[in-house]
mmCIF file of the N, C-alpha and C atoms, coordinates in Angstrom:
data_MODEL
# 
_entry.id   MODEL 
# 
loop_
_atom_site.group_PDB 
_atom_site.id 
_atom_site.type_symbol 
_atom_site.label_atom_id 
_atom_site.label_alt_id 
_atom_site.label_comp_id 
_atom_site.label_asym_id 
_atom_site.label_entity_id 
_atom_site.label_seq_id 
_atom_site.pdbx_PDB_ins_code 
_atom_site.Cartn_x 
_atom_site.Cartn_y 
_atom_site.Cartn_z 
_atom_site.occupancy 
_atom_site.B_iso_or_equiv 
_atom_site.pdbx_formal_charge 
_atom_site.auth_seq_id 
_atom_site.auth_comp_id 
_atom_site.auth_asym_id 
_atom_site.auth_atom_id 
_atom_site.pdbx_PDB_model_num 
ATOM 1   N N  . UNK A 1 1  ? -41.008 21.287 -55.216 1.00 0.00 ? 1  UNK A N  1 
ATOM 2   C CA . UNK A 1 1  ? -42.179 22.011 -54.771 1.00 0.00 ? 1  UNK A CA 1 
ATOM 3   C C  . UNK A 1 1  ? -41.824 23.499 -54.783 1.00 0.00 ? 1  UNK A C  1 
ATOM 4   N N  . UNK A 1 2  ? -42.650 23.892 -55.521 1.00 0.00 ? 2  UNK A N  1 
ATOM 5   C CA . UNK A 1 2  ? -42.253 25.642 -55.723 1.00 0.00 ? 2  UNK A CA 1 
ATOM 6   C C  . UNK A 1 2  ? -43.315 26.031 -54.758 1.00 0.00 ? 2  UNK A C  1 
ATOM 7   N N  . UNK A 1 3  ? -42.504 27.153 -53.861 1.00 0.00 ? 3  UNK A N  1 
ATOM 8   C CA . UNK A 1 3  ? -43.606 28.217 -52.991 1.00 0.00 ? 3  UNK A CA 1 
ATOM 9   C C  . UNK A 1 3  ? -43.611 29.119 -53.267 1.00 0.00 ? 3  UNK A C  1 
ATOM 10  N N  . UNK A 1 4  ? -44.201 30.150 -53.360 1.00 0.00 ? 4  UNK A N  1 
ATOM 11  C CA . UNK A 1 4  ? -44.210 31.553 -53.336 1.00 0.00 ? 4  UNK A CA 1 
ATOM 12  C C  . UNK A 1 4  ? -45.797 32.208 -52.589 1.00 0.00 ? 4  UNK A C  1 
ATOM 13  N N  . UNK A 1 5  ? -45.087 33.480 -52.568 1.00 0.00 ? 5  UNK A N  1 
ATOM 14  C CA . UNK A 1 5  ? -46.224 34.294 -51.490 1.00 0.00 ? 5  UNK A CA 1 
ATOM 15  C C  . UNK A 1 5  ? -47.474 34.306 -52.259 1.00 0.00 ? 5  UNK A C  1 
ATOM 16  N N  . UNK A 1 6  ? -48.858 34.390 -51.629 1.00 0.00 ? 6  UNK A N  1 
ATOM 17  C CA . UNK A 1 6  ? -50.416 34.565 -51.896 1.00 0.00 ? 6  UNK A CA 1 
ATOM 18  C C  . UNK A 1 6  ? -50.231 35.747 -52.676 1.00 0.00 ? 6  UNK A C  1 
ATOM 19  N N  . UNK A 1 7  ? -50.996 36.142 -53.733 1.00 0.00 ? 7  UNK A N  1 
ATOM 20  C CA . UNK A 1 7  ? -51.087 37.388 -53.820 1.00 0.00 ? 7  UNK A CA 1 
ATOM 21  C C  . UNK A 1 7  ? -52.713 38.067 -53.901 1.00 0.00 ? 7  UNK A C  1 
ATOM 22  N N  . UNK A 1 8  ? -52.945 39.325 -53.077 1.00 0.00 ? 8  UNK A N  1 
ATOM 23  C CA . UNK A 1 8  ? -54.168 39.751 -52.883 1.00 0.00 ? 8  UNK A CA 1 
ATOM 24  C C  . UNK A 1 8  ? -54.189 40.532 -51.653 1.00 0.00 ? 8  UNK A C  1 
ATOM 25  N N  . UNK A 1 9  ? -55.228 41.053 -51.414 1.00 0.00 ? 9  UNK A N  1 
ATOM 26  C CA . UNK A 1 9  ? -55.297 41.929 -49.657 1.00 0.00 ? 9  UNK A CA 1 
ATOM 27  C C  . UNK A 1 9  ? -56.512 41.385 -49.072 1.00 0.00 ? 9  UNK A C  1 
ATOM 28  N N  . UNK A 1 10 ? -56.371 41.527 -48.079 1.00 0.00 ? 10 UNK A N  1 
ATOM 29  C CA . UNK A 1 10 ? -57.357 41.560 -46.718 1.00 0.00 ? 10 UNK A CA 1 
ATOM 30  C C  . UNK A 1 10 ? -56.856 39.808 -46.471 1.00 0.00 ? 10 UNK A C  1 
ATOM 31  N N  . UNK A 1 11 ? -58.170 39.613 -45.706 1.00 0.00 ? 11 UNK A N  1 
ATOM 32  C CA . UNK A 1 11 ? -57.846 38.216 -45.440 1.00 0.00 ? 11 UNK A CA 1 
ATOM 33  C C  . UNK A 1 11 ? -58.186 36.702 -46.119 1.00 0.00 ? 11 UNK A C  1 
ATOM 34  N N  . UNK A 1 12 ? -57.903 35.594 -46.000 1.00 0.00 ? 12 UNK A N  1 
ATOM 35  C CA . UNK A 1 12 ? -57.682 34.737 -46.888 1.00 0.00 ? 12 UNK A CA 1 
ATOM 36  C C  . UNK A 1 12 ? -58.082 33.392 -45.910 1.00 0.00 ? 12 UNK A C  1 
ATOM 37  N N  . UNK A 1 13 ? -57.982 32.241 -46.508 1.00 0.00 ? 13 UNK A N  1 
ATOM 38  C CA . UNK A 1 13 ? -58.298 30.946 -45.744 1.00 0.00 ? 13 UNK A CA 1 
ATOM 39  C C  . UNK A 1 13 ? -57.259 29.798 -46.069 1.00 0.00 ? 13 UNK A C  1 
ATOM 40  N N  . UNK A 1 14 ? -56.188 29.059 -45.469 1.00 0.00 ? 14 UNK A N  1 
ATOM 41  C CA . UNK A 1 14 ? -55.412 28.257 -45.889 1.00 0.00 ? 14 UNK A CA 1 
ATOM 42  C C  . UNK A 1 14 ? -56.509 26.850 -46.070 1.00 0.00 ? 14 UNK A C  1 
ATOM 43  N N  . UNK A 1 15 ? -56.372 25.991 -47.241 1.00 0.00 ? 15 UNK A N  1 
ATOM 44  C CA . UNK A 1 15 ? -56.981 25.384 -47.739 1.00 0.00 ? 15 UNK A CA 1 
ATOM 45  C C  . UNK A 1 15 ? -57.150 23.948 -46.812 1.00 0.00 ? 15 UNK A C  1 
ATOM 46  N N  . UNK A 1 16 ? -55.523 23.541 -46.471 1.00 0.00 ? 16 UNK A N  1 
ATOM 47  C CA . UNK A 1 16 ? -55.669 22.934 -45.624 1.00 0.00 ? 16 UNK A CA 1 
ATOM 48  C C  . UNK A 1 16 ? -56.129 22.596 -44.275 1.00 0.00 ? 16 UNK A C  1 
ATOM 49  N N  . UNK A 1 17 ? -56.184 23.743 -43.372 1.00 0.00 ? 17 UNK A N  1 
ATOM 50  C CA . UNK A 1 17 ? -56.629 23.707 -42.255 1.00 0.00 ? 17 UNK A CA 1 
ATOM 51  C C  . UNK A 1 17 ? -57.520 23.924 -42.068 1.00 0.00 ? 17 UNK A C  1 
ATOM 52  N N  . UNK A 1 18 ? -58.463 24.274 -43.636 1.00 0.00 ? 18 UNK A N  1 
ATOM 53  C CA . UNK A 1 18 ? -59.821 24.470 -44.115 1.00 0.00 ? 18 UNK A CA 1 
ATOM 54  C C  . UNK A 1 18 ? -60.573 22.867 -43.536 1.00 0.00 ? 18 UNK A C  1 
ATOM 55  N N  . UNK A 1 19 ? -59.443 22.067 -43.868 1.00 0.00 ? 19 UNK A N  1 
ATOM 56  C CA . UNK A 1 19 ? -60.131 20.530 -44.741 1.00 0.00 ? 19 UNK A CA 1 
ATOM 57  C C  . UNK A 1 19 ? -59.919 20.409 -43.307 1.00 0.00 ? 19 UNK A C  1 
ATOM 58  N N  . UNK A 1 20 ? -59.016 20.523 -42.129 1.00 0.00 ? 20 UNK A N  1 
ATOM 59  C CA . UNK A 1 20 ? -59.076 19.525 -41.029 1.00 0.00 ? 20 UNK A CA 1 
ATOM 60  C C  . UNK A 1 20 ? -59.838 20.534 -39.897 1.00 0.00 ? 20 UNK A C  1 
ATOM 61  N N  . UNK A 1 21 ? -60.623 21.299 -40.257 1.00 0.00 ? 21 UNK A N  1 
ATOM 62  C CA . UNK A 1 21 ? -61.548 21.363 -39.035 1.00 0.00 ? 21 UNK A CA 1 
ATOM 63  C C  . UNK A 1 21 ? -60.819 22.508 -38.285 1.00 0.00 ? 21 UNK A C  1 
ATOM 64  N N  . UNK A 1 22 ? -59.422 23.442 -38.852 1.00 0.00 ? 22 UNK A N  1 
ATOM 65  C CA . UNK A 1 22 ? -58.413 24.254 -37.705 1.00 0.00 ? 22 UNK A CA 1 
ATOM 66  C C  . UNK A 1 22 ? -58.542 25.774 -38.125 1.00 0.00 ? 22 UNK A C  1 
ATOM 67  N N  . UNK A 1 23 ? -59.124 26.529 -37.156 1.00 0.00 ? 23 UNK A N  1 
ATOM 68  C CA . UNK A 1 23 ? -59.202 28.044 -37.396 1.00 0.00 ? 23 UNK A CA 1 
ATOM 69  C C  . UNK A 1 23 ? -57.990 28.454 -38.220 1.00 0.00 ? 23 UNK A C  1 
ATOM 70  N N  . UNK A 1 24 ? -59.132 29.141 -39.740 1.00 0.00 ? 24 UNK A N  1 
ATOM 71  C CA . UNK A 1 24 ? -57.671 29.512 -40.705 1.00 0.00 ? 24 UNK A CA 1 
ATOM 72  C C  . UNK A 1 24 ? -57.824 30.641 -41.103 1.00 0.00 ? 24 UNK A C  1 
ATOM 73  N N  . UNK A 1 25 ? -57.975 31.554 -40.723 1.00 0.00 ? 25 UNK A N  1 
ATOM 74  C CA . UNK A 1 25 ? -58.217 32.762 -41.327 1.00 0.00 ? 25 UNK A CA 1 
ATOM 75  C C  . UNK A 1 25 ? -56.771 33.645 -40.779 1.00 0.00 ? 25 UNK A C  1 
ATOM 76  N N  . UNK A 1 26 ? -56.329 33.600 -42.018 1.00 0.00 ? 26 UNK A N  1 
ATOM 77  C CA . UNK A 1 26 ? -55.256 34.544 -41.807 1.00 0.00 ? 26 UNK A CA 1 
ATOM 78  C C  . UNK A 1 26 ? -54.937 35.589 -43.142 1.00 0.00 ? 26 UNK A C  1 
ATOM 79  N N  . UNK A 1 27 ? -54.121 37.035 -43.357 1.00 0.00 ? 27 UNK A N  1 
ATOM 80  C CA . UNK A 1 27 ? -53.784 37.378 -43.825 1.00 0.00 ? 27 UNK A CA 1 
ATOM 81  C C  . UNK A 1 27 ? -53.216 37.186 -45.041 1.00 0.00 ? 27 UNK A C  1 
ATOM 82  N N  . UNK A 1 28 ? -53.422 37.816 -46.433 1.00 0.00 ? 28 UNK A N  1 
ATOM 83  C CA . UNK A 1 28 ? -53.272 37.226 -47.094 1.00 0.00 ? 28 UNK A CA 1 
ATOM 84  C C  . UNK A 1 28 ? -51.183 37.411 -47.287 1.00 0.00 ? 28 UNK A C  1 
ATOM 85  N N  . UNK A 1 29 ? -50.951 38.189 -46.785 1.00 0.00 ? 29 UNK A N  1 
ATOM 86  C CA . UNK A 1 29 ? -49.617 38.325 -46.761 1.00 0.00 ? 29 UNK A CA 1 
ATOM 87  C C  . UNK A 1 29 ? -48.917 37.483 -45.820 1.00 0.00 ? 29 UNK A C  1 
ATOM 88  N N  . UNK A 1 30 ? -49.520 36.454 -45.177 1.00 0.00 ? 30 UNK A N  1 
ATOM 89  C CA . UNK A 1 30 ? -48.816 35.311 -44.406 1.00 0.00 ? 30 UNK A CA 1 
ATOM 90  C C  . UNK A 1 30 ? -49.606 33.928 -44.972 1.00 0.00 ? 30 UNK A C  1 
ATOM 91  N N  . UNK A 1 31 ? -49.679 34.290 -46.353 1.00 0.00 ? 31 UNK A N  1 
ATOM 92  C CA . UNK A 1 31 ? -50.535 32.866 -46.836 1.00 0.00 ? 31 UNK A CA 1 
ATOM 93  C C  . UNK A 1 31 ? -49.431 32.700 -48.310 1.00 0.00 ? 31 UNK A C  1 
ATOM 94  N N  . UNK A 1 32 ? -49.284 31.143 -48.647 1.00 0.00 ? 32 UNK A N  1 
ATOM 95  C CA . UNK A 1 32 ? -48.345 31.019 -49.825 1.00 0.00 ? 32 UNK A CA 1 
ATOM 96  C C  . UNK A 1 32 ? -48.985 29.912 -50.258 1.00 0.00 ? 32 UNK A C  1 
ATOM 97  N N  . UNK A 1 33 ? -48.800 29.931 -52.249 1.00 0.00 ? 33 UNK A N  1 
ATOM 98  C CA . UNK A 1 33 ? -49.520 29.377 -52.935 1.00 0.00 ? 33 UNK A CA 1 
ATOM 99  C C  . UNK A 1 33 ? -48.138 28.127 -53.412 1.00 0.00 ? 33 UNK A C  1 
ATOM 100 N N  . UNK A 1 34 ? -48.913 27.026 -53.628 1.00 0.00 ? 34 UNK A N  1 
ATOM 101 C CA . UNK A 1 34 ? -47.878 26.218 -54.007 1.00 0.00 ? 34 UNK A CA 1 
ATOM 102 C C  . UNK A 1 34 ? -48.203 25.585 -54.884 1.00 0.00 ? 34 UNK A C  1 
ATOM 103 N N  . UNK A 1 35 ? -47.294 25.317 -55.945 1.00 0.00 ? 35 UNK A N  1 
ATOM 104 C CA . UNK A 1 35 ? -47.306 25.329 -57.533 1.00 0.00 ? 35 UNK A CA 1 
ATOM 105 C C  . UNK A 1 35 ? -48.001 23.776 -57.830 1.00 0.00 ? 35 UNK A C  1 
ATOM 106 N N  . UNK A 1 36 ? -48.663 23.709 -58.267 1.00 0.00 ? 36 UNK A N  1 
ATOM 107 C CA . UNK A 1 36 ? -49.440 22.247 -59.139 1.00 0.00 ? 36 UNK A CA 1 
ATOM 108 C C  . UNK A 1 36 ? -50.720 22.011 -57.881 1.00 0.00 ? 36 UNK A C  1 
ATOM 109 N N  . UNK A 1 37 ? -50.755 22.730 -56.762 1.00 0.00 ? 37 UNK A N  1 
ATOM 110 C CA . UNK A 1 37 ? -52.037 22.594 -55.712 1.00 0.00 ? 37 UNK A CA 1 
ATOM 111 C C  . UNK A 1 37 ? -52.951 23.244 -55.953 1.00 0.00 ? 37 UNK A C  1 
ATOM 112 N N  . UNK A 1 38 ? -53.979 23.598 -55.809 1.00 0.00 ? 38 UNK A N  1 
ATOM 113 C CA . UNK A 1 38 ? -55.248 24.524 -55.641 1.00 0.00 ? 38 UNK A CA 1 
ATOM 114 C C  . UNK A 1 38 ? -55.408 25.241 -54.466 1.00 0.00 ? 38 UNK A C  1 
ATOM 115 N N  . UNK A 1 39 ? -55.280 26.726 -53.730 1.00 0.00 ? 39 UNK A N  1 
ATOM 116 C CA . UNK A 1 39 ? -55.628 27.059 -53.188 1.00 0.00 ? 39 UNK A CA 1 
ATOM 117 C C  . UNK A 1 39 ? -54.583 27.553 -52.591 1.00 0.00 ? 39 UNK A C  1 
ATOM 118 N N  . UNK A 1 40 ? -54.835 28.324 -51.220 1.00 0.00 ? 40 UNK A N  1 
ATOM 119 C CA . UNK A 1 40 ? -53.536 28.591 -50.477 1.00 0.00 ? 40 UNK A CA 1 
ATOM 120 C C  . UNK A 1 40 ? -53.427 28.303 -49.403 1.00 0.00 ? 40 UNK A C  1 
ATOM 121 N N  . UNK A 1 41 ? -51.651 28.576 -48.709 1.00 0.00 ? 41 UNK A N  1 
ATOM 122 C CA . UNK A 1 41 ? -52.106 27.498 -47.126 1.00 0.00 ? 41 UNK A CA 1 
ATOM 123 C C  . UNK A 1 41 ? -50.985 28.501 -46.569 1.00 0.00 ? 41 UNK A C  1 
ATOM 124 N N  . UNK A 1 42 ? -51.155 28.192 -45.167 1.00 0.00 ? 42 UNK A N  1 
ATOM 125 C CA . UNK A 1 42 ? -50.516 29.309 -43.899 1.00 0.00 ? 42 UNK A CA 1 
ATOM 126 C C  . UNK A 1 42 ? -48.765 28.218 -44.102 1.00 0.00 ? 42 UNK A C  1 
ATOM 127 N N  . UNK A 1 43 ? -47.868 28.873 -43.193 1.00 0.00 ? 43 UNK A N  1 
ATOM 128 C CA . UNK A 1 43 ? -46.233 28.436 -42.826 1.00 0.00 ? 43 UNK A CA 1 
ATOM 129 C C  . UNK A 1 43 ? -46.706 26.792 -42.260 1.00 0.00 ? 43 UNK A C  1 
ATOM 130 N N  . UNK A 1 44 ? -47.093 27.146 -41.577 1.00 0.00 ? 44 UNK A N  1 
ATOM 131 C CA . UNK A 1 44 ? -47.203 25.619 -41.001 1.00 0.00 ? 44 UNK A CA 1 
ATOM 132 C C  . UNK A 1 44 ? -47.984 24.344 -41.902 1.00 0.00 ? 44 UNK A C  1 
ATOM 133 N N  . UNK A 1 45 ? -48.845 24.729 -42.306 1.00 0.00 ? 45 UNK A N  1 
ATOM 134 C CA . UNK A 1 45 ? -49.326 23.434 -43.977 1.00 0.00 ? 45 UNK A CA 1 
ATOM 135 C C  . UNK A 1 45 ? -48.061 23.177 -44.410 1.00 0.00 ? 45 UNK A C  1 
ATOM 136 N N  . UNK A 1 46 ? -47.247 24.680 -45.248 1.00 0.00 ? 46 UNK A N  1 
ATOM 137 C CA . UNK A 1 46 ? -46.295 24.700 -46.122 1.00 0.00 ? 46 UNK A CA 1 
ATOM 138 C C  . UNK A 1 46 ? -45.420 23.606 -45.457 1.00 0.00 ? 46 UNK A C  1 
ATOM 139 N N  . UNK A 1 47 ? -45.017 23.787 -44.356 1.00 0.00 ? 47 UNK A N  1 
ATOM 140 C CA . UNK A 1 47 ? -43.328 23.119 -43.672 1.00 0.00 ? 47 UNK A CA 1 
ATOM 141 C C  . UNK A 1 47 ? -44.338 21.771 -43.625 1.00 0.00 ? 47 UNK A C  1 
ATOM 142 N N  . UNK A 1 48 ? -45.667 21.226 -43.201 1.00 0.00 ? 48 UNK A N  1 
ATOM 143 C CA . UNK A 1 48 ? -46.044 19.804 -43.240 1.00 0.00 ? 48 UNK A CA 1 
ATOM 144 C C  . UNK A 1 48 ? -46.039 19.139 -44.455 1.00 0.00 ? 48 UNK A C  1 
ATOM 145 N N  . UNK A 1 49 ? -46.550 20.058 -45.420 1.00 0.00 ? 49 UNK A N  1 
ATOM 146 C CA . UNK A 1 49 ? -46.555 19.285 -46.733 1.00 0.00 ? 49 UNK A CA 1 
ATOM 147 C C  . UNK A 1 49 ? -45.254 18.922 -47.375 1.00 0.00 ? 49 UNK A C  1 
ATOM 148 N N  . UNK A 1 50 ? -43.909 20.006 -46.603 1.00 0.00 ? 50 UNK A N  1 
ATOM 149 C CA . UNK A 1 50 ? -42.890 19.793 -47.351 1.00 0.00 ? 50 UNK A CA 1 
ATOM 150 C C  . UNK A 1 50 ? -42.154 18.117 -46.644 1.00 0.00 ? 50 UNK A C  1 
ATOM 151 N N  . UNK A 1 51 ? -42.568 18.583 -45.515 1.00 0.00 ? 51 UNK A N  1 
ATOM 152 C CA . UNK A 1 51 ? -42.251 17.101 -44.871 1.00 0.00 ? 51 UNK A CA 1 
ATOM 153 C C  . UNK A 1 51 ? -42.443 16.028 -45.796 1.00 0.00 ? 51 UNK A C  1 
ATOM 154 N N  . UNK A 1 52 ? -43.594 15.971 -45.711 1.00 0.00 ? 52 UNK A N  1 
ATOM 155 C CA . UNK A 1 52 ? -44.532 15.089 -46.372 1.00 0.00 ? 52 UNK A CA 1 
ATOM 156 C C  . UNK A 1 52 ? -43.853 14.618 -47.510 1.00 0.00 ? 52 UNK A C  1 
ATOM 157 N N  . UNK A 1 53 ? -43.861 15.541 -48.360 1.00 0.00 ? 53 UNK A N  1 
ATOM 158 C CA . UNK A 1 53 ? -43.007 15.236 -49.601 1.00 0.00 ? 53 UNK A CA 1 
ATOM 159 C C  . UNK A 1 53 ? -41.771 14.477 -49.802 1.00 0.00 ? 53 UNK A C  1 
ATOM 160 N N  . UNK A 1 54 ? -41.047 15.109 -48.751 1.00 0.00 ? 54 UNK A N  1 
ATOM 161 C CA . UNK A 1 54 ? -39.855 14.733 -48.544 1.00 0.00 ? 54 UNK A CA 1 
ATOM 162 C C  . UNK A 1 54 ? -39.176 13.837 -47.913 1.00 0.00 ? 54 UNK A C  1 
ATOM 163 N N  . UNK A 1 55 ? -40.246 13.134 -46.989 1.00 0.00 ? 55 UNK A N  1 
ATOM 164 C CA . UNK A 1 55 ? -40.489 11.708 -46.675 1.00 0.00 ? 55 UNK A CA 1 
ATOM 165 C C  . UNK A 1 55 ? -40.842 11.106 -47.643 1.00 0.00 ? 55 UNK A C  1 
ATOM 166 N N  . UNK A 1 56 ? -41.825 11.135 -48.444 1.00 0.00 ? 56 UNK A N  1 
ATOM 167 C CA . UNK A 1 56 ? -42.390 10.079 -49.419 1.00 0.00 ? 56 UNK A CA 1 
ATOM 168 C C  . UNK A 1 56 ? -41.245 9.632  -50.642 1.00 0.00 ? 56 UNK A C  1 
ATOM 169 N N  . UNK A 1 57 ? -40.327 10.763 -50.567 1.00 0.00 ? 57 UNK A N  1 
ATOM 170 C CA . UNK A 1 57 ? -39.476 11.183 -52.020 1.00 0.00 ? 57 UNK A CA 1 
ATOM 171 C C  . UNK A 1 57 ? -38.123 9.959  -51.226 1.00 0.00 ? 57 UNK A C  1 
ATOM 172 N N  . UNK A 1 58 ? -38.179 9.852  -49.800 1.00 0.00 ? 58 UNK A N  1 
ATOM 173 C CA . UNK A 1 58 ? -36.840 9.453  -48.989 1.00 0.00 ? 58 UNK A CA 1 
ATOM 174 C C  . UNK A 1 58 ? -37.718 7.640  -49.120 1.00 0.00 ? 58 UNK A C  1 
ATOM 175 N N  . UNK A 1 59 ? -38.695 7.375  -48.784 1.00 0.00 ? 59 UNK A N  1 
ATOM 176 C CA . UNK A 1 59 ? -39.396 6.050  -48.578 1.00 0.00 ? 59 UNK A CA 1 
ATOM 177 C C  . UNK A 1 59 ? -39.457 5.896  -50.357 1.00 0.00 ? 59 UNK A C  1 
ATOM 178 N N  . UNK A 1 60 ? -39.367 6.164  -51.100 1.00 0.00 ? 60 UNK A N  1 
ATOM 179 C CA . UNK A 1 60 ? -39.653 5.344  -52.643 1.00 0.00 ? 60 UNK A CA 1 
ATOM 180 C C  . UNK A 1 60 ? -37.700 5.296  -53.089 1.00 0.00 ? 60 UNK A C  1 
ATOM 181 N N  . UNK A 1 61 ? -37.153 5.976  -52.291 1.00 0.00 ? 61 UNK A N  1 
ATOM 182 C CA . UNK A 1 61 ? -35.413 5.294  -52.891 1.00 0.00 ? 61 UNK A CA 1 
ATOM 183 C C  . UNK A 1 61 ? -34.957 4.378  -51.780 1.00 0.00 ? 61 UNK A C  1 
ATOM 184 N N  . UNK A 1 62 ? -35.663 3.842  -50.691 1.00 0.00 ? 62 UNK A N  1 
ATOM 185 C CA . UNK A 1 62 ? -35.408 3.396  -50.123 1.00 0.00 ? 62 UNK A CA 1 
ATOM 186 C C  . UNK A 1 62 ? -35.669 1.475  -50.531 1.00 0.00 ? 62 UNK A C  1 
ATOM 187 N N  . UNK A 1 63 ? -37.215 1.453  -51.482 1.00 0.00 ? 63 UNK A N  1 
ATOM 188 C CA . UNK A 1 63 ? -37.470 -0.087 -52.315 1.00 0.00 ? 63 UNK A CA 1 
ATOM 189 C C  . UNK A 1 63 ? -36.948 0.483  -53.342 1.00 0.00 ? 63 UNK A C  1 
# 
């Protein structure tokens, strides 16, 4: 999973916390785009999704 920073000014909307209903309006310089997704998401999406990933990646060598 490649991250890197949003690029643009003023403010921005993380995509995810778009979808669950969670005040997202933040800066676009505390927002990061992540490679093969659509859209952008705040630190905290980023570190869940990486979870996420990285559980799913730990549960498929596990069968």
């Amino acid at each position: 999973m490649k991250i890197t920073k949003a690029k643009g000014e003023g403010q921005g909307q993380c995509l995810r916390c778009k979808q669950l209903g969670i005040w997202n309006r933040q800066w676009m310089s505390f927002l990061y785009e992540i490679e093969g997704k659509p859209g952008v998401y705040c630190k905290k999406c980023v570190d869940e999704l990486r979870y996420i990933e990285q559980k799913e990646s730990r549960d498929r060598f596990k069968t």
